[in-house]
Structures are given as structure tokens and as C-alpha cells.
C-alpha positions in Angstrom: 0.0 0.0 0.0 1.5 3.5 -1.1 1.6 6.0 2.0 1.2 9.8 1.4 2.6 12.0 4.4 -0.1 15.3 4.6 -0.2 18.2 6.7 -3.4 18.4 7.5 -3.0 21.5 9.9 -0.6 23.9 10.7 -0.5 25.1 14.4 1.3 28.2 15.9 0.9 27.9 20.1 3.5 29.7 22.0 7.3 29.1 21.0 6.1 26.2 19.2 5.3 25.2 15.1 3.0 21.9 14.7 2.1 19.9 12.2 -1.2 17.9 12.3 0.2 14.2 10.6 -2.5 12.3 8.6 -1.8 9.5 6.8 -3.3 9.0 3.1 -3.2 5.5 2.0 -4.0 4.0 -1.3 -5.5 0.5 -0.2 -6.8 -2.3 -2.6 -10.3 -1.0 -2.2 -10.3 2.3 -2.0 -8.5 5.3 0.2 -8.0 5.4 3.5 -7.0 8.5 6.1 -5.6 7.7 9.4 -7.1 10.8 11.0 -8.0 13.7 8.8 -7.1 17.0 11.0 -8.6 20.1 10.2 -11.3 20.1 7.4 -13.0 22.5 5.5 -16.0 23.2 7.7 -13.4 24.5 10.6 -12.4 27.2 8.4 -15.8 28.2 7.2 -16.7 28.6 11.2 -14.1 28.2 13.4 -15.2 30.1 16.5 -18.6 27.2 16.3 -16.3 24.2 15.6 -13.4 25.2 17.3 -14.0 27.0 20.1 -11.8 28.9 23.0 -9.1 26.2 22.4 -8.1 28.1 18.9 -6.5 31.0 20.9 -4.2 28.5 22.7 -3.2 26.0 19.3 -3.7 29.3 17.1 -4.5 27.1 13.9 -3.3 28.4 10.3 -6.8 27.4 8.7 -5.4 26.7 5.3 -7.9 25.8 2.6 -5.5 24.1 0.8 -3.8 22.2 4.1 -7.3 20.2 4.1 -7.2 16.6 3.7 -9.9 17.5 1.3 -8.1 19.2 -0.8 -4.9 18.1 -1.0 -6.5 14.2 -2.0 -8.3 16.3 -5.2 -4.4 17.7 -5.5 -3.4 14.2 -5.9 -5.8 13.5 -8.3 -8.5 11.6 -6.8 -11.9 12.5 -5.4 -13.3 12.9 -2.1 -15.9 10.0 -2.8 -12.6 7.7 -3.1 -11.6 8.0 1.1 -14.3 4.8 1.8 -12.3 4.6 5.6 -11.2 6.8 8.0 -9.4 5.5 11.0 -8.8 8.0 14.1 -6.7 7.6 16.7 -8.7 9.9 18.5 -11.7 12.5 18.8 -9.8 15.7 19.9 -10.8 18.3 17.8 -7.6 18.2 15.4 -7.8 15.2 14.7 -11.8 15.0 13.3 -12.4 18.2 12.0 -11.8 17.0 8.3 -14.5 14.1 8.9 -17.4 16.1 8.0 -15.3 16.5 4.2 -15.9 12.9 3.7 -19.6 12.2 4.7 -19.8 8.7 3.4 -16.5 7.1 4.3 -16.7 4.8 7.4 -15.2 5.9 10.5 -12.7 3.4 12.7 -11.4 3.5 16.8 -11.9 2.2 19.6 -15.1 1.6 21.4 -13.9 3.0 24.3 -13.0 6.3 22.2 -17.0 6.3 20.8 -17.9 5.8 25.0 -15.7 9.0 25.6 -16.4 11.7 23.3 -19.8 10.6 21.8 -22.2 8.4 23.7 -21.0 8.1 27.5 -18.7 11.6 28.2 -17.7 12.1 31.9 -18.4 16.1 32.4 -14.4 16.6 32.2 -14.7 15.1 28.2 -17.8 17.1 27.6 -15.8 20.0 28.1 -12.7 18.5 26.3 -14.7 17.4 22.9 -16.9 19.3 20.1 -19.7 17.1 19.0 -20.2 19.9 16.2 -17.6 18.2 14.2 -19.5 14.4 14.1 -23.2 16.7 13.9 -23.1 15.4 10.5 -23.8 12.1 11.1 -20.8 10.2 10.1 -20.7 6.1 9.7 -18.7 4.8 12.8 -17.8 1.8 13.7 -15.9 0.9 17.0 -13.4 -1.7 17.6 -11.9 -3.4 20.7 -8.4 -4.5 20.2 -7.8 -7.1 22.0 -6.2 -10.7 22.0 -3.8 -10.3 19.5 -0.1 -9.1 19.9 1.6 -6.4 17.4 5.5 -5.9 18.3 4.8 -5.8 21.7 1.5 -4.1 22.0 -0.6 -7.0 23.5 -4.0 -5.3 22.6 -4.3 -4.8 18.6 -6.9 -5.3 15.5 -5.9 -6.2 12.4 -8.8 -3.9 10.4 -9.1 -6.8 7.3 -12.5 -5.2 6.8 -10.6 -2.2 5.2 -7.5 -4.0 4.4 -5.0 -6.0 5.4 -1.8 -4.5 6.7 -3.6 -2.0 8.6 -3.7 -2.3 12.4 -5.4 -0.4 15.4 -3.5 -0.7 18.6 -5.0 0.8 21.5 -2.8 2.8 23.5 -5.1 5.0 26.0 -3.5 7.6 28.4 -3.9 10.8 26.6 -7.6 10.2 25.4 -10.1 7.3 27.0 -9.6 5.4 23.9 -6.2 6.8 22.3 -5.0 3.9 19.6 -1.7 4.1 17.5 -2.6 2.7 14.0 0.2 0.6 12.5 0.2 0.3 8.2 1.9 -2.5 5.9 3.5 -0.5 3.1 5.2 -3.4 2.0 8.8 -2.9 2.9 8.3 -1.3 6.1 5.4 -0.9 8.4 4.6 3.2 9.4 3.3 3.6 13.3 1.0 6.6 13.9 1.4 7.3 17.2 -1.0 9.8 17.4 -1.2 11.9 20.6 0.9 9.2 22.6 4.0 11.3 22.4 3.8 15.1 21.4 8.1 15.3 20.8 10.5 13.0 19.3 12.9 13.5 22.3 10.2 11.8 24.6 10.6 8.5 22.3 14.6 9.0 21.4 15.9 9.6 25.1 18.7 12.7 23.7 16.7 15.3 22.0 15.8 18.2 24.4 11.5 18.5 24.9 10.4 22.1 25.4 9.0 22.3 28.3 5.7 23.7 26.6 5.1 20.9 25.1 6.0 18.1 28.7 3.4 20.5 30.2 0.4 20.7 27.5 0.7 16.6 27.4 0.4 16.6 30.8 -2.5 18.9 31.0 -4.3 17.1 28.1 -4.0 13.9 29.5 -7.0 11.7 30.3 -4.3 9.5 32.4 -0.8 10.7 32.8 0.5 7.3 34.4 -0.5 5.8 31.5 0.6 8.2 29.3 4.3 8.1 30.8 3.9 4.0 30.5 3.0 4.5 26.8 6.4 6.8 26.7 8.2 4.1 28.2 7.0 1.3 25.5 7.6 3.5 22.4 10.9 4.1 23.6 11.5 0.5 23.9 10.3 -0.1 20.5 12.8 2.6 19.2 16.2 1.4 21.2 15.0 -2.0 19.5 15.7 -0.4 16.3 13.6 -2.6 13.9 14.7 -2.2 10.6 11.2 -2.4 8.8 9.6 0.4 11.0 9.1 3.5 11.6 7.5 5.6 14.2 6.0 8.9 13.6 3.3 11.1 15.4 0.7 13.5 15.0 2.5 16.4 15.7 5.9 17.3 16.0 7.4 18.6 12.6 10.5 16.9 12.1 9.5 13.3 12.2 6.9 14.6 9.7 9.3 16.2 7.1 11.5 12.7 7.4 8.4 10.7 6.6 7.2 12.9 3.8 11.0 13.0 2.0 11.3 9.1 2.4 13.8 9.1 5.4 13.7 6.0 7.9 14.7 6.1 11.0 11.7 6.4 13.5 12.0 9.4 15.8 15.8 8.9 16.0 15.8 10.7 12.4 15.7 14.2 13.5 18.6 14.0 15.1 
């Protein structure tokens, strides 16, 4: 399966640049985003979709950053995404869903529990249902029972394709997952939200303290969250050949993956 790197959102907060990391993929049967960032709809009404948390992330709102757009750029049509596969519901992460009305939506169960059907008052506050008013097609998933590198708590998604994997990893959501993809010489894990900086997976490179202290703030479980710090950096000391680690957010380990560098967070170096 071919693998296009987007930036589906850049992000300006204090003494920081972000990307938001969404994976296209060309599968047998169709495309496939693993999460879908910012979308159209957030630009047309921010202040609605996006609420008091804008002035904090400061969002560039770029038509042309929208997974929507930039899958016509590649020459294909909306109507071709038939899956989308989140790791998560915060509001970065789903505001392109509303772009691709038809497409099935993938994660976790416990995900769905947290943002759309059973919120605690502390997610209420953390989501915006605005962005899934729409109606879109979900379907949730418990990964369990089967064993991915290490992670004992994966799905393969054969439904969409195979080589495609959800792996739930919660701490910074209820439901957080990581979603691992087959290219065919290498396997691409997109951490999502799990770890905000490379140097939190690589052990050398210095973390601004901005970002140690929004992950801790935005955590549903910071235990867990450190745990899931610990694992990934396990995966990346065991320096597997055919894989590589990237995120959602930080910049670097997106510009490696988009020019067709290796390496895992390591690569920034």
C-alpha cells in the first residue's frame, strides 16, 4: 500500500510550530486517512467548531492544508476516502471528517464511549460534538487478544485492508489507539497523541517544556501516558529495521516521513 505523508494543519501555540500528521493511503479497495485534521467546515466557522481552544493551538486554517483538498491535488476524489481510521476524537484530529460524509469511521469503542455516547463532564468539556453533527458512519473496535510488536492489545482492520492495524494505547484520550500500516517494505506507526516530541521516544533530544506540560495537562491518564512513553521508547532502542515511528504532531518526524527518510524518531537527530 502506497503512503502519502499530509499536513493536514498547521499550528502556531507559544514558541512552538505543529504539524497535524495524517496519513493518506491507497488500499486495494479504496483510500484510507488515518485521521483527517482540520477540514473544511473548521475554516468556514471556526469560532462554532473550534472553540476557545483556537487562541491556545492558534490554527493556520489553510484551505488548501485540508485533507480534502490536498486528496483532489493528488488526483483523486473525495468520494474515493471509503475509511477513516482516528486515533482519537480531539478536535484536530476530526475536523476533516465532516469532508468525507460517506466514508466509514474506525477506533476504539472506548473512544466512541468517551467523546460521543458516555462523556464524563471533564470530556464534555474536552470534545466538540459539532464536528460528528453530520452524522458520520462509525464503527468501533476493541483491540484485544492479539499481539503487534509488543503491543498485546491490537486489531488487524481486514474489513478495510490487510496490513492495517489499530492498537489501543489510552492515556492521553479514554480510547487513544496508534494505527500501524503495511507499506510493503516497512510498516509506518502513527502514534498519534501518545508522544507530542520525538525526544520523549529518542531519550537525547531536548523536549520544550511547553510541550512536557500541554501533554500533561491534556491527558485523560498521565500514568498511562508516561507508561506508553516508556513502550515506544523501547520499540525505538530496538531499532527494527522495517519500521518507523512517527506522530501527529511534531514537525520533524513529519518532514523525514514525507521526503522518504527512515529512521523512526531517531531521524531528527
Amino acid at each position: 500500500m502506497r503512503v502519502h505523508h499530509l499536513n493536514c494543519g498547521t499550528l502556531l501555540p507559544p514558541t512552538a510550530r505543529l504539524v497535524c500528521h495524517v496519513l493518506l493511503v491507497e488500499a486495494p479497495n479504496g483510500l484510507v486517512l488515518v485521521d483527517s485534521g482540520f477540514g473544511l467546515h473548521d475554516i468556514d466557522d471556526p469560532g462554532r467548531r473550534l472553540g476557545g481552544s483556537r487562541r491556545l493551538l492558534r490554527p493556520v486554517l489553510k484551505a488548501e492544508e485540508t485533507a480534502a483538498r490536498q486528496v483532489e491535488a493528488l488526483g483523486f476524489r473525495r468520494e474515493d476516502v471509503r475509511h477513516i481510521v482516528l486515533t482519537h476524537f480531539d478536535l484536530d484530529h476530526i475536523g476533516g471528517l465532516s469532508d468525507f460524509p460517506d466514508a466509514q469511521v474506525h477506533t476504539t469503542a472506548a473512544e466512541i464511549r468517551g467523546a460521543v455516547t458516555s462523556p464524563s463532564r471533564r470530556e464534555r468539556n474536552r470534545y466538540r460534538p459539532v464536528q460528528w453533527a453530520h452524522g458520520p458512519k462509525l464503527v468501533d473496535h476493541t483491540p484485544d487478544g492479539e499481539a503487534w510488536r509488543g503491543f498485546a492489545a491490537a486489531k488487524e482492520l481486514d474489513t478495510i485492508a490487510p496490513g492495517i492495524v489499530l492498537i489501543s494505547l489510552p492515556g492521553h484520550t479514554r480510547g487513544h489507539a496508534c494505527v500501524a500500516v503495511d507499506t510493503g517494505d516497512r510498516w509506518i506507526l502513527h502514534a498519534g497523541d501518545s508522544f507530542f516530541h520525538r525526544g520523549l521516544v529518542d531519550g537525547r533530544t531536548p523536549v520544550p517544556r511547553v510541550l512536557r506540560a500541554t501533554e500533561a495537562l491534556l491527558a485523560h491518564d498521565f500514568p498511562r501516558v508516561r507508561a506508553n512513553h516508556a513502550r515506544l521508547a523501547e520499540l525505538h532502542r530496538r531499532g527494527d529495521a522495517d519500521l518507523t515511528i512517527v506522530n501527529a504532531h511534531d514537525p520533524v518526524l513529519f518532514e523525514k516521513a514525507r521526503a522518504g527518510h527512515p529512521g523512526g524518531p531517531a531521524a531528527g537527530r
